[in-house]
C-alpha positions in Angstrom: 16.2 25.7 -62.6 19.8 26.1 -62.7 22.2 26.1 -59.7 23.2 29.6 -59.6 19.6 30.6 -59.8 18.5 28.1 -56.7 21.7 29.5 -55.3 20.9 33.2 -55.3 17.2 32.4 -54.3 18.6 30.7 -50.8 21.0 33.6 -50.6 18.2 35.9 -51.0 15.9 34.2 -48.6 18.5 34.2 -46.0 20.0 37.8 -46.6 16.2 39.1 -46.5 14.2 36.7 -43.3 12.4 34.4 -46.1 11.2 30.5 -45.7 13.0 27.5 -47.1 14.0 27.3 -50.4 13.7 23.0 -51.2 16.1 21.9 -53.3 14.9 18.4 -53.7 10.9 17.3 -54.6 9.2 15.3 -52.0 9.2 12.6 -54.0 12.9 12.8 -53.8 13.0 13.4 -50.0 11.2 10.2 -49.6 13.9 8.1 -51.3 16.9 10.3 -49.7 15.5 9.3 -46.2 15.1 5.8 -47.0 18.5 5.9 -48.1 20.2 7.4 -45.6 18.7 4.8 -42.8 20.4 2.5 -45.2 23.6 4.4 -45.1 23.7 5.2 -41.3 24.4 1.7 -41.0 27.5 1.6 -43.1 28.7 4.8 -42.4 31.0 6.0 -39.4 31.4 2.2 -38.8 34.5 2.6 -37.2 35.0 5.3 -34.2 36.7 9.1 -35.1 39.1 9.8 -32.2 38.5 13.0 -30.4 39.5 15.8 -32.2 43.6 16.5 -30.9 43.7 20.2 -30.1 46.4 22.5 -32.0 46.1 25.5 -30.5 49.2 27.4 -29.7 52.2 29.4 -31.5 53.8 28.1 -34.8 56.8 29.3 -36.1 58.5 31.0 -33.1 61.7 30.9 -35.1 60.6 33.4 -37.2 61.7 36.5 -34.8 61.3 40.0 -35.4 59.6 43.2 -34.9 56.1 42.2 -36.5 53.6 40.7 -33.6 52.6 37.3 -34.1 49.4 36.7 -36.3 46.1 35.6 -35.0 44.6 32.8 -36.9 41.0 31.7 -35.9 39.2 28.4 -37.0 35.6 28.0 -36.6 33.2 25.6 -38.2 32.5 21.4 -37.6 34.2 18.4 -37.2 36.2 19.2 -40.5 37.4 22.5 -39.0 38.0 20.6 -35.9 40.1 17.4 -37.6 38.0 14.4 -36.7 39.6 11.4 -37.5 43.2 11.7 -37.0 45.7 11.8 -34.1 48.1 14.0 -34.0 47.5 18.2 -33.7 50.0 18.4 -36.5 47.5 16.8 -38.8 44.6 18.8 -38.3 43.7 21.3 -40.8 44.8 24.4 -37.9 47.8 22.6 -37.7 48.5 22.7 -40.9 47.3 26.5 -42.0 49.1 28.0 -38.9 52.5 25.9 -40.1 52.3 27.1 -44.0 51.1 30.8 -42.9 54.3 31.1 -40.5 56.3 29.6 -43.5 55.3 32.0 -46.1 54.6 35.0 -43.7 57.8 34.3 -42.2 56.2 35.5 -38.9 54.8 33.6 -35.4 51.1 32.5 -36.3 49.1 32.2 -33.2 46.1 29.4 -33.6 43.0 29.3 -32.0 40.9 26.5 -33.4 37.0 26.8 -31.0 35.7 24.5 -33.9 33.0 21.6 -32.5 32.8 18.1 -34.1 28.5 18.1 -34.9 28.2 21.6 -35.2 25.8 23.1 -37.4 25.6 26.5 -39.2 23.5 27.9 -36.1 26.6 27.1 -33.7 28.7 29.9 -35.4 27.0 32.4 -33.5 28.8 30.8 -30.3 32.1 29.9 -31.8 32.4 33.7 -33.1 31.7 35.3 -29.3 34.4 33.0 -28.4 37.1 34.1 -30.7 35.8 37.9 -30.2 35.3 37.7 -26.3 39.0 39.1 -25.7 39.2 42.0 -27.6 43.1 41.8 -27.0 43.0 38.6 -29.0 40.9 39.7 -32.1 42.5 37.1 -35.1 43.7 38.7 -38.4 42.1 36.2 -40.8 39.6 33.6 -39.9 38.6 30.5 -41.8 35.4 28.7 -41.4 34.5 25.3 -42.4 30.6 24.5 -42.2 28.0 22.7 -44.0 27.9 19.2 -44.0 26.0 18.6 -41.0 23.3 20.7 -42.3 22.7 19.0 -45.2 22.6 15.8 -43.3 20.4 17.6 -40.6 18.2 18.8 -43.2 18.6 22.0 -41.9 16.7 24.5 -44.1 19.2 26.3 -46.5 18.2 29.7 -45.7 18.5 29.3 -42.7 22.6 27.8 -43.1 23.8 30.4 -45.6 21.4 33.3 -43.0 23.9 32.1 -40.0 26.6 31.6 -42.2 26.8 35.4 -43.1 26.0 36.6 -39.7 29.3 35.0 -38.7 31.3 36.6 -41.4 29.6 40.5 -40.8 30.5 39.9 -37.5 33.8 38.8 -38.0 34.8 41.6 -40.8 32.9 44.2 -38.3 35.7 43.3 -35.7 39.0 43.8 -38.3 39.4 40.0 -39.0 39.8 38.9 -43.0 37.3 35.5 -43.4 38.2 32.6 -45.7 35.2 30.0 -45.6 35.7 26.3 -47.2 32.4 25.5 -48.8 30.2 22.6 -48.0 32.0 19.4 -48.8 30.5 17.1 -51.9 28.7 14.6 -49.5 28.6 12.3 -52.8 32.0 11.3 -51.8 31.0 9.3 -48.9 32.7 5.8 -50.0 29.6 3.6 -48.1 26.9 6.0 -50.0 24.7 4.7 -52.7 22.6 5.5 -55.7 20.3 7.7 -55.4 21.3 8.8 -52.2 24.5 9.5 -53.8 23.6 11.5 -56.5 21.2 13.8 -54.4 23.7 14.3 -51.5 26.3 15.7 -54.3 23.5 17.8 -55.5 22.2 19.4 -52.1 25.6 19.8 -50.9 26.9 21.6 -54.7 23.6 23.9 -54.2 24.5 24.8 -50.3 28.2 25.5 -51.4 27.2 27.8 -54.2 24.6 29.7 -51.5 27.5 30.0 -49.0 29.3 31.5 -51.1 27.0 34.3 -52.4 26.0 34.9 -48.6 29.9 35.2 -47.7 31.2 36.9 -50.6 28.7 39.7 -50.1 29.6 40.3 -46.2 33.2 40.6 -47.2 34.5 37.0 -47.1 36.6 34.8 -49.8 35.3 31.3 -50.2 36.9 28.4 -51.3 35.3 25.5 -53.2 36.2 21.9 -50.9 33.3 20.0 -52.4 35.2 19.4 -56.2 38.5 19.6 -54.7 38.3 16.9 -52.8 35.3 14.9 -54.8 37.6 13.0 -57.4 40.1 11.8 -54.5 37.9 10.9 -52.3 36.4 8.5 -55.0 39.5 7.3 -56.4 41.3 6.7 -52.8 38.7 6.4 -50.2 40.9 3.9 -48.2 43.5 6.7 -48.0 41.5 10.0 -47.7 38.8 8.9 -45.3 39.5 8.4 -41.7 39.0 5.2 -39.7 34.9 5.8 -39.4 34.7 5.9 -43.2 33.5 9.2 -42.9 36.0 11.9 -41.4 39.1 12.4 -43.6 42.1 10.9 -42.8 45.5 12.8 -42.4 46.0 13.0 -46.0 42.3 14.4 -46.9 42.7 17.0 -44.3 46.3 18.0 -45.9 44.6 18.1 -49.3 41.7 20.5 -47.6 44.2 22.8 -46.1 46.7 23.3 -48.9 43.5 24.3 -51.1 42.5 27.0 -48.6 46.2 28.2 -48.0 46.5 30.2 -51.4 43.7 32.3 -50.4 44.5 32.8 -46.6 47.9 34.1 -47.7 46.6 36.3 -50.5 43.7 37.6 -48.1 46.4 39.1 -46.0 48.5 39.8 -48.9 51.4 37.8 -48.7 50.9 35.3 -51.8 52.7 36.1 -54.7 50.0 36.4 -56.9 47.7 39.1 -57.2 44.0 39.6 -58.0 44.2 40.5 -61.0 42.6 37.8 -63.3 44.6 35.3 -65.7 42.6 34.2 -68.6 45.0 31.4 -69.2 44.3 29.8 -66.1 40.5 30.0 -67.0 40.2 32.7 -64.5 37.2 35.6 -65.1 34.8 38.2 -63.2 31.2 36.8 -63.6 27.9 38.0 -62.0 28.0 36.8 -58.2 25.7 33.7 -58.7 27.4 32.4 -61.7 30.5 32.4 -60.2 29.4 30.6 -57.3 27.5 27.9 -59.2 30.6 27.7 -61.2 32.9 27.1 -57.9 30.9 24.1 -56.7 31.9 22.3 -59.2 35.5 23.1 -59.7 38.5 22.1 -57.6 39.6 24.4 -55.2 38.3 27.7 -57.2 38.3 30.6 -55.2 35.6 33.5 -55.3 35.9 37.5 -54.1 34.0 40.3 -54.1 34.7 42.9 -56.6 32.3 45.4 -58.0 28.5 44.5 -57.4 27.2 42.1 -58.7 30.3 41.0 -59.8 33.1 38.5 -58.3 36.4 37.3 -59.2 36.9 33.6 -60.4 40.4 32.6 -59.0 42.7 29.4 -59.2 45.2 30.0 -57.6 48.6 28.5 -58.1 49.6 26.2 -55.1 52.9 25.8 -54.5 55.7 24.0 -52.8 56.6 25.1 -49.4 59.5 25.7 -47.8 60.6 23.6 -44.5 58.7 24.2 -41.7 60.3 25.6 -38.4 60.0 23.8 -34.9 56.9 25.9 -33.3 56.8 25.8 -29.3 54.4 26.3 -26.8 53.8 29.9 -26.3 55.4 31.7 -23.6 52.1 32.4 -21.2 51.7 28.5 -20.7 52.3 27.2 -17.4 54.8 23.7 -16.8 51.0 22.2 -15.3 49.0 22.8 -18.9 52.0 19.7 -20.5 50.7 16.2 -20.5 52.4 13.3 -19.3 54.8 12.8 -22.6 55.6 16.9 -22.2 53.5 17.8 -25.0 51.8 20.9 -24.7 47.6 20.8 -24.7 47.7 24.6 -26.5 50.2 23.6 -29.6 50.2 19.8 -29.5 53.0 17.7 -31.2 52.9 20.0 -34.5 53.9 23.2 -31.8 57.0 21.6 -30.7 58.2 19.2 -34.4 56.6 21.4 -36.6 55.0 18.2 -38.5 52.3 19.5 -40.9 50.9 15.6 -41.5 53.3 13.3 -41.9 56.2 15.2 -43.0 58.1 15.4 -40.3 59.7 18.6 -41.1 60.1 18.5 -44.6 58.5 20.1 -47.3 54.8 18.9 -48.5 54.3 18.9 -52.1 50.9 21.6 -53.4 49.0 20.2 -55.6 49.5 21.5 -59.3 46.1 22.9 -60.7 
C-alpha cells in the first residue's frame, strides 16, 4: 500500500473515532522492539540539559504603532530545545528573532512546549496559550511526533490529537504552522532494521499529520527530509550531547525551514501562494501531497480547494541583522537571575543571538 494511501487511512481513522491503523507487520514489531532495547543503550548516552526558557519580547527596537505579535510554541522536547544552552539557540529563540526581523515589529514568545510530551499533551499546552484571552498568539507552531512513534502510540490516535489542537487553535484567531514528525532514521547510534523501520513509521506519521492539519486550517512543514541528510552526514555537529536532541546548529537548521511559512502565513514573506512550476512546486490531491512532503526537504503543504493542497518550497533567504530584544516591560527586577539575565527572554532577549551568531546575519539554506 502506498504511503499516501496508509496516510489518508490514519487521517481518516482519526478525523472519524476509528482503531489503529498498523503500519508495520507483527513480524516487524518483533524485530523493532528487539532493536530498540539494543539502541536504548547507545542512545541519549550523554545527559540533554534542561531545556533554557526563551520566553519574552524580541525585537523591541522595532517601535511603532502596530502591537507586538504573539508567537506561541507548543509540541516536545524539539519545540522545547533539548540539548543546548543558551535561549538564543532554541528553536523560539530563533523564530521570534527572524519574525521581528522581517515583520519589522516586537514578537512576543511564549514557548509552554514539554521535553517527553506526546501528541495527547497538546490538549494541555493549547488551554495554556488560550487561558488569557488578552494573550491569544497570532500564529502558532507546533512540533510533535517523535515520541509517539517511539511510544508506539497508535497513529490515529497522534494525528486525532494533533488536529484537535489545530481546530482549537484556528477557532481562537491564531494561524498554525506544525513541523512534521522528524525522520527517526537519523538517530546516529540506530541500526539496521531498526533504522529503516523508524524512517518508515515516522515518514508515514508525518504524511498523516499533515492531512489531519491541513484540513483544520494548519500549514505543515516537512522536518523529517529536511533534516535527514544532515543529520547523517554530520551527526557529531547536528546532534546534541545525548546523541539524540539536536545540537545548536540542528535546531537552527529546523527553524530556518519553518520561518518561510510562519512569515508567509501572516503574509509578510515575499512570495506568494501562487505555485512555481520551476521550483517543482504543484496542487495535488491532499494525500499525495503529503506523502510527497515526507520525503522532501523542508516542503511546505496548504489547504486550497478540497481535496486539493498546495506543494510549496519556499525560497529561504538571508536575513538581515538581528536587533537587541529586552525583557518586556511587565517583568519585575526579582524574575533576573544572578548574571541579570532575564528567565522570560533569556540571553537571546537581551544580545539578540539567534545560535551562535552573535548578532550577525545567519545564512538560509538555498533549496
Amino acid at each position: 500500500m502506498s504511503r499516501a494511501r496508509v496516510a489518508r487511512r490514519i487521517a481518516a481513522g482519526a478525523a472519524y473515532g476509528g482503531g489503529s491503523v498498523g503500519l508495520l507487520g507483527a513480524a516487524a514489531v518483533g524485530v523493532l522492539l528487539a532493536e530498540v532495547q539494543l539502541a536504548k543503550r547507545q542512545v541519549g548516552g550523554g545527559t540533554a540539559p534542561v531545556p533554557p526558557s526563551a520566553d519574552g519580547r524580541y525585537g523591541v527596537a522595532f517601535t511603532g504603532p502596530a502591537e507586538p505579535l504573539r508567537l506561541g510554541l507548543l509540541g516536545d522536547s524539539t519545540a522545547a530545545g533539548q540539548g543546548v544552552h543558551r535561549a538564543g539557540q532554541t528553536p523560539g529563540a530563533l523564530l521570534a528573532s527572524g519574525l521581528a526581523a522581517v515583520s519589522e515589529r516586537p514578537v512576543d514568545l511564549r514557548n509552554v512546549a514539554q521535553p517527553g510530551a506526546r501528541s495527547d499533551d497538546l490538549e494541555r499546552q493549547v488551554s495554556l496559550l488560550l487561558a488569557d484571552t488578552s494573550r491569544t498568539p497570532d500564529v502558532c507552531v507546533i512540533m510533535i511526533g517523535a515520541n509517539d512513534v517511539t511510544h508506539r502510540i497508535p497513529a490515529t490516535q497522534s494525528v486525532r490529537c494533533l488536529a484537535t489542537a489545530v481546530r482549537r487553535l484556528r477557532t481562537a484567531g491564531a494561524e498554525v504552522v506544525v513541523g512534521t514528525c522528524p525522520d527517526l532514521g537519523t538517530i546516529e547510534p540506530v541500526y539496521q532494521p531498526l533504522r529503516w523501520l523508524a524512517r518508515r513509521v515516522s515518514r508515514q506519521l508525518a504524511a498523516a499529520q499533515t492531512i489531519g492539519s491541513v484540513e483544520q486550517g494548519g500549514r505543515t512543514v516537512s522536518l523529517g527530509d529536511l533534516l535527514g541528510p544532515e543529520f547523517e552526514a554530520n551527526p557529531r555537529e547536528l546532534f546534541g550531547p545525548d546523541n539524540y536532541h539536536p545540537s545548536a546548529e540542528g535546531y537552527a537548521t529546523a527553524a530556518m525551514a519553518v520561518l518561510p511559512t510562519l512569515c508567509a502565513v501572516l503574509g509578510l514573506w515575499p512570495e506568494s501562494d501562487r505555485l512555481d512550476g520551476a521550483r517543482r512546486e504543484d496542487m495535488l490531491p491532499v494525500a499525495k501531497a503529503a506523502s510527497q512532503a515526507a520525503r522532501e526537504a523542508g516542503t511546505e503543504v496548504t489547504a486550497a480547494r478540497a481535496p486539493w493542497a498546495l506543494l510549496k518550497h519556499r525560497r529561504r533567504r538571508r536575513l538581515p541583522a538581528t536587533t537587541e530584544p529586552h525583557p518586556q516591560p511587565e517583568l519585575h527586577e526579582e524574575e533576573t537571575g544572578e548574571a541579570g539575565e532575564t528567565r522570560g527572554a533569556g540571553r537571546a532577549a537581551e544580545t539578540g543571538e539567534t545560535g551562535e551568531s552573535h548578532g550577525e546575519p545567519r545564512n538560509l539554506p538555498a533549496n
